[in-house]
N, C-alpha and C positions, 0 to 999 in steps of 0.2 A: 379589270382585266383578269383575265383566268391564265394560270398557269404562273410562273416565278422566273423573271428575267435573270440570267446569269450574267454576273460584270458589266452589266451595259449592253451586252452583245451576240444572244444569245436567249431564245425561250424555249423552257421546256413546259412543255403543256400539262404532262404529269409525273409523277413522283417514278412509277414503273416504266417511262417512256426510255428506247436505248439510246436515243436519238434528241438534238433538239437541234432549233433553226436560227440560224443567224440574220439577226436582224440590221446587218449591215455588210458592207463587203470587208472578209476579214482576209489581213493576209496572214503569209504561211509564220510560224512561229510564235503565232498572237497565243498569249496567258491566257486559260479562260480559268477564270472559280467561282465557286459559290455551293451553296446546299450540298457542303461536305464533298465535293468536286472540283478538280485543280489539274489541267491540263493543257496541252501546248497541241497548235493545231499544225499538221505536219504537208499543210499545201494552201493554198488561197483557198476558200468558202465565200461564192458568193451571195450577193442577199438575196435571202428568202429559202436556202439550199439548206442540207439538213448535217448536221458532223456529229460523228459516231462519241458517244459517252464509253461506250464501252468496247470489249475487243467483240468482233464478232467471227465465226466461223461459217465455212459455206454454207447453206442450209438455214443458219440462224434465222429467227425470227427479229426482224426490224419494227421496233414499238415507237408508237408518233400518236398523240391525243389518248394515251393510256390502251391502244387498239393496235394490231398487230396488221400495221400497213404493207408489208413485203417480205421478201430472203434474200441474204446476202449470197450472191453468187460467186463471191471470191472473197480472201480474208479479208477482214477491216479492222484497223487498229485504232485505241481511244483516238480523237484529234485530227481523223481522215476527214475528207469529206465523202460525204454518202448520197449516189447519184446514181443515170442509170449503168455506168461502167461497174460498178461492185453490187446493185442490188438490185433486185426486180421485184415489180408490185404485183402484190398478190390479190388484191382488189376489184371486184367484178370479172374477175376470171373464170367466165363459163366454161375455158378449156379444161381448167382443173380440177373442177367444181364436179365435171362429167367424170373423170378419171377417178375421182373417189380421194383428189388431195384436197384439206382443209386450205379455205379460201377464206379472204378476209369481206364484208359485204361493205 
């Protein structure tokens, strides 16, 4: 398998990714560590849903498979969960792609 399971609970696909994915339903308060990473998730994540490694700010760039899958549309704190309420995909986005914003393929 590719990528490094955190605590059991938890893959991150790559080392630059901000994000990784919960491989079970975790709820709010769950420990997560590993690969020099140690945090506490501040809501339920369900499975297969993505929770932020790092803080993010509007705009940020949301990294998932080492590729720059979205923007966080509102702040995100290590430990949130990351959905479409705080980030929007940036992926196949011919509307932005036309407007001259970098778009992810």
């Amino acid at each position: 398998m590719k990528g490094v399971v955190l605590d059991d609970v938890a893959l991150l696909m790559a080392e630059s990714d901000t994000v990784a994915t919960a491989i079970d339903d975790l709820d709010d308060g769950r420990r997560i560590a590993g690969e020099g990473r140690d945090l506490s998730l501040s809501e339920d994540v369900p499975f297969g849903h993505k929770i932020a490694l790092v803080a993010h700010d509007p705009g940020d760039e949301v990294r998932k498979y080492g590729e720059v899958i979205g923007r966080a549309t509102d702040p995100i704190a290590p430990g949130e969960w990351v959905h479409t309420h705080n980030c929007e995909s940036t992926r196949g986005r011919g509307d932005l792609a036309a407007a001259g914003e970098e778009v992810a393929e």
